[in-house]
C-alpha positions in Angstrom: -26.7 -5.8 -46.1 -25.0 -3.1 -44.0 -24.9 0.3 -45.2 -23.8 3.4 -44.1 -26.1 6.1 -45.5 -24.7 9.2 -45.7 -27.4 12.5 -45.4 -29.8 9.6 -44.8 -32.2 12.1 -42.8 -32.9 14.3 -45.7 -36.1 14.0 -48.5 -34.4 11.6 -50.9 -32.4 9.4 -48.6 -34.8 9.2 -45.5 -37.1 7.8 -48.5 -34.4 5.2 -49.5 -33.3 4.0 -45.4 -37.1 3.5 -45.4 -37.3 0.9 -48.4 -33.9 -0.2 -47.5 -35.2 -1.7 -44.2 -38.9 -2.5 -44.9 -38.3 -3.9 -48.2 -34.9 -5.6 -47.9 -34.2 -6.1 -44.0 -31.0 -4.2 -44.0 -29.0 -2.6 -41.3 -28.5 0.7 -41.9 -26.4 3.5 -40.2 -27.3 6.8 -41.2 -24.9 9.9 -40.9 -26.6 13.2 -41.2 -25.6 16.7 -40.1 -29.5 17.2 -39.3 -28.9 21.2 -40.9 -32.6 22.3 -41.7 -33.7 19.9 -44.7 -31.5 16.7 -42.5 -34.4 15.8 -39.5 -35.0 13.0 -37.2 -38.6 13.3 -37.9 -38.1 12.2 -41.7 -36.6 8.7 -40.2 -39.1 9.0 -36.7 -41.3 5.5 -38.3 -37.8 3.0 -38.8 -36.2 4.5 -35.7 -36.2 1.2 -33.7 -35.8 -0.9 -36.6 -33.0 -3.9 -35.5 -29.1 -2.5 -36.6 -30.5 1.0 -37.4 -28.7 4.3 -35.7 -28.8 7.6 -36.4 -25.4 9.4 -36.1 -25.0 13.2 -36.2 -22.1 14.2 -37.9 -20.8 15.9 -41.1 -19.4 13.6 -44.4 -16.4 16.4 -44.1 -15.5 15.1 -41.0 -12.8 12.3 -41.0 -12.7 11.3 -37.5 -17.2 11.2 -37.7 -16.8 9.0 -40.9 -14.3 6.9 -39.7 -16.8 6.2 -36.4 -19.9 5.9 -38.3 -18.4 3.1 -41.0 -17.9 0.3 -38.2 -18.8 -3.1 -40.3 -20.6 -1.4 -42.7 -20.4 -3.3 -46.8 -20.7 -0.1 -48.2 -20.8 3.6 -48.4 -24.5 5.6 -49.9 -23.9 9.2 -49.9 -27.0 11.5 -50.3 -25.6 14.5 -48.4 -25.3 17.7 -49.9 -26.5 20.9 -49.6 -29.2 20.6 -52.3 -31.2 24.0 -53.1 -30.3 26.0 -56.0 -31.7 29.2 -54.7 -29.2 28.6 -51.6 -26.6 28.6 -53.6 -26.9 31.3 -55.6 -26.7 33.2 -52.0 -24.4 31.0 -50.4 -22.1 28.6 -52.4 -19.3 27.9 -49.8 -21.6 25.5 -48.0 -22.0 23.6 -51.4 -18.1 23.5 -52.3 -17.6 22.1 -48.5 -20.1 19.4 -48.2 -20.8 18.3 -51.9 -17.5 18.2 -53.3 -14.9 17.5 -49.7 -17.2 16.0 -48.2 -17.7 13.2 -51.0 -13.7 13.4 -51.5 -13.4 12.3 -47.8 -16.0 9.4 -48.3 -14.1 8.3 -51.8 -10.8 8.3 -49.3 -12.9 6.1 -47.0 -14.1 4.1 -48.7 -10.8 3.4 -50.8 -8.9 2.9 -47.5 -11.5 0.0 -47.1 -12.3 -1.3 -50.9 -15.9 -0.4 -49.8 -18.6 -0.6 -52.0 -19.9 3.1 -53.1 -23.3 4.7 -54.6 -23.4 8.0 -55.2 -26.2 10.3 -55.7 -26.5 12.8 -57.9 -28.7 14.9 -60.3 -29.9 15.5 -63.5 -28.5 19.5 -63.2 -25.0 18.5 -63.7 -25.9 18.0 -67.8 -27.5 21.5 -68.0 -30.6 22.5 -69.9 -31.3 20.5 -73.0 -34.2 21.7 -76.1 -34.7 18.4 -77.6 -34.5 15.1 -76.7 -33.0 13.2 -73.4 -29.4 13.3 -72.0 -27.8 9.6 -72.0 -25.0 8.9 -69.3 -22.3 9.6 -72.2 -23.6 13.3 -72.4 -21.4 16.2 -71.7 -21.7 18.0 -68.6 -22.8 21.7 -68.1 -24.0 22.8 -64.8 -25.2 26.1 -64.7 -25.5 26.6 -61.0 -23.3 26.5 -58.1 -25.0 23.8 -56.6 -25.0 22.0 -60.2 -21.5 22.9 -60.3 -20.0 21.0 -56.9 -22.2 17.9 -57.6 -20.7 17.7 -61.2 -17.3 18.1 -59.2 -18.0 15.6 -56.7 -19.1 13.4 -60.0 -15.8 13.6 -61.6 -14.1 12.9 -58.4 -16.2 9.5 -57.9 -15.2 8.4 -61.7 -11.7 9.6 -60.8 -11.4 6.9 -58.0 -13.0 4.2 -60.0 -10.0 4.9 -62.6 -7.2 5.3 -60.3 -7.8 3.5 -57.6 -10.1 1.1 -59.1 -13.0 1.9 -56.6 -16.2 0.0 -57.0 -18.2 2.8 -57.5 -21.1 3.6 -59.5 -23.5 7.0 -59.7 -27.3 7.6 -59.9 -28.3 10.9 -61.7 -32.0 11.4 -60.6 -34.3 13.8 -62.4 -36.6 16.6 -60.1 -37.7 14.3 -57.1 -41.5 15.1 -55.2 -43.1 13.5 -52.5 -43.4 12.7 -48.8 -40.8 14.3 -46.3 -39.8 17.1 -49.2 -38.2 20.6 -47.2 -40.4 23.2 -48.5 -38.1 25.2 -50.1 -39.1 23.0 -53.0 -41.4 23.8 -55.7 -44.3 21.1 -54.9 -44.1 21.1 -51.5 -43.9 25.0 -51.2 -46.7 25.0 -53.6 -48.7 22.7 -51.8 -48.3 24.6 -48.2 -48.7 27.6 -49.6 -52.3 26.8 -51.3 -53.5 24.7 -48.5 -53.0 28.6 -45.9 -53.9 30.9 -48.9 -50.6 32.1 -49.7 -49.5 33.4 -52.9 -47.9 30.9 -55.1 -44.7 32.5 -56.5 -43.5 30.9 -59.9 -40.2 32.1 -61.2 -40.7 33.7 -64.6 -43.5 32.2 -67.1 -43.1 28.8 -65.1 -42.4 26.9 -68.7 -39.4 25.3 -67.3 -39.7 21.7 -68.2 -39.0 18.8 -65.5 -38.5 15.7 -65.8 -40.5 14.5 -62.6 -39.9 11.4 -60.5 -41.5 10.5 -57.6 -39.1 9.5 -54.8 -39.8 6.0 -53.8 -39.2 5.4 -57.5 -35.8 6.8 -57.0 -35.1 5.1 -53.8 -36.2 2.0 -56.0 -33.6 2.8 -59.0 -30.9 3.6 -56.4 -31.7 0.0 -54.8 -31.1 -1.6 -58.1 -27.4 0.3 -58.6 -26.6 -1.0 -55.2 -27.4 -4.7 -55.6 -26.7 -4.8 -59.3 -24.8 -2.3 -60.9 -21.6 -2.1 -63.0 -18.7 -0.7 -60.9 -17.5 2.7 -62.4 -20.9 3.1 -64.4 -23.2 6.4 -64.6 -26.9 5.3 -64.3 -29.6 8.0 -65.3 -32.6 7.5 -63.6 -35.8 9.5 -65.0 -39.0 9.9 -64.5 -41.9 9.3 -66.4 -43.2 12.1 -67.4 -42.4 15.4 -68.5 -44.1 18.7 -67.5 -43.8 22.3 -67.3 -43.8 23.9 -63.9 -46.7 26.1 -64.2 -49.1 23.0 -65.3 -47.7 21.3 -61.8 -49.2 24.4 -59.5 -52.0 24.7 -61.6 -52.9 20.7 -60.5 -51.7 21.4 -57.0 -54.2 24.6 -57.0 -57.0 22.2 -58.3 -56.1 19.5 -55.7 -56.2 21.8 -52.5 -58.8 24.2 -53.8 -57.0 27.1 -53.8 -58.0 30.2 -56.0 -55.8 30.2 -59.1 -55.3 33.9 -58.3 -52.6 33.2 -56.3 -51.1 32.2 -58.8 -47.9 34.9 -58.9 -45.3 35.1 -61.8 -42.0 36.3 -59.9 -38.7 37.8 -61.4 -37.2 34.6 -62.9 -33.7 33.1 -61.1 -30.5 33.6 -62.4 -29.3 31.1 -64.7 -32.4 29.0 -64.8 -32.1 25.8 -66.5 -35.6 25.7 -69.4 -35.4 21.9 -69.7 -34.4 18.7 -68.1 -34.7 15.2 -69.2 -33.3 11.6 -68.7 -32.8 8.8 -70.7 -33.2 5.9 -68.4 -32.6 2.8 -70.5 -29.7 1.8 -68.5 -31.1 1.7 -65.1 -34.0 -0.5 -66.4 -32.1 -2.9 -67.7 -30.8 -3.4 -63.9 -34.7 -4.6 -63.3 -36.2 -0.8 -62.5 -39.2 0.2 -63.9 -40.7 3.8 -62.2 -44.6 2.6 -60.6 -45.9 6.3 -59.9 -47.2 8.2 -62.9 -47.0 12.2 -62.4 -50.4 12.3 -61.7 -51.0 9.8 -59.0 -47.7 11.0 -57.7 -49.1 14.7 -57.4 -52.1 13.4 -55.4 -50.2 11.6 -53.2 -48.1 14.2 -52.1 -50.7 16.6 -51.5 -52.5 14.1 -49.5 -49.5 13.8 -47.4 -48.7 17.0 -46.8 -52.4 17.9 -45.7 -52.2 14.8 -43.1 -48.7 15.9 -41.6 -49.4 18.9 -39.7 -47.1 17.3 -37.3 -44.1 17.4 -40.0 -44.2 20.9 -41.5 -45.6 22.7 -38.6 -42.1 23.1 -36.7 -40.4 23.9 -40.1 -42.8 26.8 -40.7 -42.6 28.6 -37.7 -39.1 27.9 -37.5 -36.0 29.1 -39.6 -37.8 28.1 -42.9 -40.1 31.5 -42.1 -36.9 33.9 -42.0 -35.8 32.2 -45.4 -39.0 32.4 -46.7 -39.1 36.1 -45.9 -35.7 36.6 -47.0 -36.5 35.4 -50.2 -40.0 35.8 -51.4 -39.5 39.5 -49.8 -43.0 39.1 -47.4 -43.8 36.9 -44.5 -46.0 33.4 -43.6 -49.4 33.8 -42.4 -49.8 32.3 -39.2 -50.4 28.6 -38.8 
């Protein structure tokens, strides 16, 4: 197939360009502002993969969509500005890329009756006590970053009625592994216990997450693309459920780190307590997640502690003013 993958030099979708070509020989052009989470390094292994380029451009952009579709069968759109933190600070980024910049794609891709995927998250549902939201539940967000991606939702479904779009959405629950910015909780957590850095946890850290690691995601997302309904919302979940705290607790045992740095931090503003998927209708497509939270939690510690190379330039780059900015104290020295 030919795909344009939109923010395809980010965490999730670097992760799904990878399996897209390995696993399926696809040509895939990826168009990715490359801000600080969107790097060429996250796409470095597939770069001279046959019918793979890496265009820099914004999804907001008409004139850089309309150059990066060429033949392409259809549209996957991972961009977006994805941190909650960030936009708490700094929503207008959010409104600009996650909900015109997917309104531009829909108007692509309806000019062309292209196929379209988009990707989304479990936050547009809010926080739920008991049980597991299904694709019929009502949405909630609670941030602003919740907030555009629920609006860039209802835009998708909008085209599929009006225009009769074949389009379809993936709701992912919290995503970890390999190529993760570490703005993140596991990743930060990891870096931060592998140089002896406190480990800040927002409030008692009970926050419940539904954890999925990414290849199983880029899996699920393949699925949607080759087999799903047009117009349909497909949840995909992970397999297992677990309160933040326990997560850094594991990462502390994995990378030796003294559970005194273990810091409980003011908690963030509107924090969602619980998240969880039902994810019955993505496996009847064929999907089945392979990485328990466990394994999955090794792995990615084992990752990061082999990739000097990757995180090195992001933490003695901009990530260190953030990080200062926001934790109110600085990086040690790498």
């Amino acid at each position: 197939m030919r795909l344009l993958v939109c923010g395809g030099a980010g965490f999730i979708g670097s992760n799904f360009v990878r399996a897209r070509i390995e696993g399926h020989g696809d040509e895939v052009v990826v168009l990715d502002k490359l801000t600080y989470a969107g790097r060429r390094e996250n796409l470095q292994d597939v770069a001279e993969a046959p019918g793979f380029r890496l265009l820099h451009g914004a999804i907001e952009d008409r004139e850089a969509v309309a150059r990066a579709l060429g033949d392409a069968e259809a549209i996957v759109n991972f961009a977006a500005e994805t941190h909650v933190d960030r936009s708490i600070t700094e929503p207008d980024a959010f409104v600009q890329t996650n909900w015109l910049g997917t309104h531009v794609l829909l108007e692509a891709a309806r000019e062309r009756g292209m196929r379209y995927v988009h990707i989304s998250t479990d936050e547009v549902y809010g926080s739920i006590d008991d049980g597991s939201f299904t694709e019929s539940s009502p949405l909630a967000p609670s941030s602003p970053y919740a907030a555009t991606k629920a609006g860039a939702d209802l835009l998708v479904s909008s085209y599929v009625h009006t225009y009769d779009l074949p389009a379809s959405i993936c709701r992912g629950s919290n995503n970890y592994g390999p190529y993760q910015y570490p703005e993140k909780l596991i990743p930060l957590m990891v870096l931060s216990a592998l140089h002896g850095e406190p480990l800040p946890v927002y409030g008692d850290g009970l926050q419940v997450r539904n954890w999925l690691y990414v290849t199983d995601f880029a899996s699920a997302i393949g699925h949607v693309l080759d087999h799903g309904v047009r117009g349909e919302v497909y949840n995909v979940g992970g397999p297992d459920e677990c309160p933040n705290l326990e997560v850094v607790e594991r990462i502390v045992e994995l990378t030796g780190a003294d559970p005194a740095l273990i810091e409980h931090i003011r908690d963030r503003p509107g924090h969602d307590r619980r998240y969880s998927l039902s994810s019955e209708k993505v496996r009847g497509l064929g999907w089945e997640p392979q990485v328990r939270l466990q394994q999955g939690i090794e792995q990615t510690v084992a990752w990061y502690r082999d990739s000097p190379w990757w995180w090195e330039p992001i933490r003695s780059g901009e990530y260190r003013q953030y990080y200062e900015r926001h934790y109110g104290r600085a990086l040690s020295a790498d």
